[in-house]
N, C-alpha and C positions, 0 to 999 in steps of 0.2 A: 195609288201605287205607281213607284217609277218603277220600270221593270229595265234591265241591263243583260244583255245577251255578249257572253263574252265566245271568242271563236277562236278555234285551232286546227290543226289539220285534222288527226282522229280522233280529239276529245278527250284523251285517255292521259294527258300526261300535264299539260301549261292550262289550256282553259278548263278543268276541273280545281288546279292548286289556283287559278285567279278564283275562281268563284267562290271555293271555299275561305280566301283570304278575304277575299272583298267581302263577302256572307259577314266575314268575322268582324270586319271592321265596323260594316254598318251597324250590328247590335253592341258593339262597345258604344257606338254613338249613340245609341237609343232610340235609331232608326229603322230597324230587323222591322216595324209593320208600314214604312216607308218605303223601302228600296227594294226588291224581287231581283235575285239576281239568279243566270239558267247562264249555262254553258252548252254549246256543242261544235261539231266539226264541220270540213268542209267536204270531208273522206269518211266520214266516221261507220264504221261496221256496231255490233252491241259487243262490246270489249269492254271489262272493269277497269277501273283505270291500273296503270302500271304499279307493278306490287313498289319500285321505288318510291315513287309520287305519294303512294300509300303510306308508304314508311318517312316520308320528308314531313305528308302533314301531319302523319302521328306525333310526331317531335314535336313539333310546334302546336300541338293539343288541337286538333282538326282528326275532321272524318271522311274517307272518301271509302271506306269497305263498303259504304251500297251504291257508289257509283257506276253506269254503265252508259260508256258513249252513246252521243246521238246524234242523227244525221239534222244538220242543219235545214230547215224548214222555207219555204217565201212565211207560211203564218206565222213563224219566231220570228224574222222579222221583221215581217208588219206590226205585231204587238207590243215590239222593244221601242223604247224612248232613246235608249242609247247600246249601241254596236261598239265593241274593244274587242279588235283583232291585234293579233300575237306578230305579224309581220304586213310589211307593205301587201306581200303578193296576197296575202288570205283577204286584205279590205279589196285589192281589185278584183278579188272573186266574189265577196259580200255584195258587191255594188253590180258588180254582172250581172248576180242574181236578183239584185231590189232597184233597178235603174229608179230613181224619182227621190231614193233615198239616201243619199249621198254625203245628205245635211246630219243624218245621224250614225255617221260611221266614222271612226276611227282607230289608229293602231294604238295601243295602250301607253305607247311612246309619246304620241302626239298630243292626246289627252293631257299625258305627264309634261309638256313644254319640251319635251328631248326626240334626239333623233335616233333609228337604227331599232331592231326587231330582238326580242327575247328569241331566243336559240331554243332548237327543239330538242332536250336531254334525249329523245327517246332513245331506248339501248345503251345508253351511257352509265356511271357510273353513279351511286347515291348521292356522290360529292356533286356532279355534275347536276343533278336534280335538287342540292340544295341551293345551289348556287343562283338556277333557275329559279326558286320557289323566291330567295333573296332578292333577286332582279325587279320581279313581281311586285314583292311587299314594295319596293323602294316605291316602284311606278306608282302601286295604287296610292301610295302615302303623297306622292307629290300632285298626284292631280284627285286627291280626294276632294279640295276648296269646290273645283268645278263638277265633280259630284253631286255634292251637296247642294251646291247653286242649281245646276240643273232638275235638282229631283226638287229643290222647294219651288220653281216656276209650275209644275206642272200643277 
């Protein structure tokens, strides 16, 4: 199992719609008992995710009604193969908190070959959340090749 720990500030809005996109993507591939993929924050209280987020991934036929943030762990990631944080500053707090593990962190940008941070919708508007959720797909669709490579080495 590769497991993928994706990270945001409260868990409630970007790394809940990554998990559930990338979830979605890997069982279109036929890899759902291959890939493990878990989301949390760097802030996170237990909050469901935002009723927008909710509503972005209902449209695009996803679930997050039983999501409820979670505080980012040292044992999530220690057990992740790969770290996909939401902006620069969340990987330099990922790495504050995993010094040694540096080699499996990056922002979902970098993964993707592009530069600059997915923007935090929260409070913002449903448009503002699809736009996010869009942003997301694009990422994961461009660095899925290295996904895939990464989870068949293990």
């Amino acid at each position: 199992m590769f497991k993928i720990v994706l990270v945001c500030t409260g868990n409630t809005c970007r790394s809940p719609m990554a998990a559930a996109l990338l979830t979605d993507l890997a069982a279109k591939a036929g890899l759902a008992g291959t890939i493990l993929v878990d989301s949390a924050g760097i802030a996170a209280g237990r909050q469901p995710a935002s009723a927008a987020a909710q509503s972005v991934m209902r449209q695009a036929g996803l679930n997050l009604d039983r999501h409820y943030s979670e505080q980012l762990s040292l044992a999530q990631l220690q057990s992740a193969d790969l770290i996909l944080t939401m902006t620069q500053a969340h990987k330099r707090a990922v790495a504050g908190m995993a010094p040694g593990m540096t080699d499996k962190i990056y922002t979902l940008a970098e993964l993707a070959g592009q530069a600059g941070d997915v923007a935090d919708p929260y409070g913002g508007s449903e448009t503002e959340y699809r736009n996010c959720a869009r942003q997301i797909q694009q990422l994961l669709l461009a660095a899925w090749g290295k996904i895939v490579t990464l989870a068949g080495k293990k």
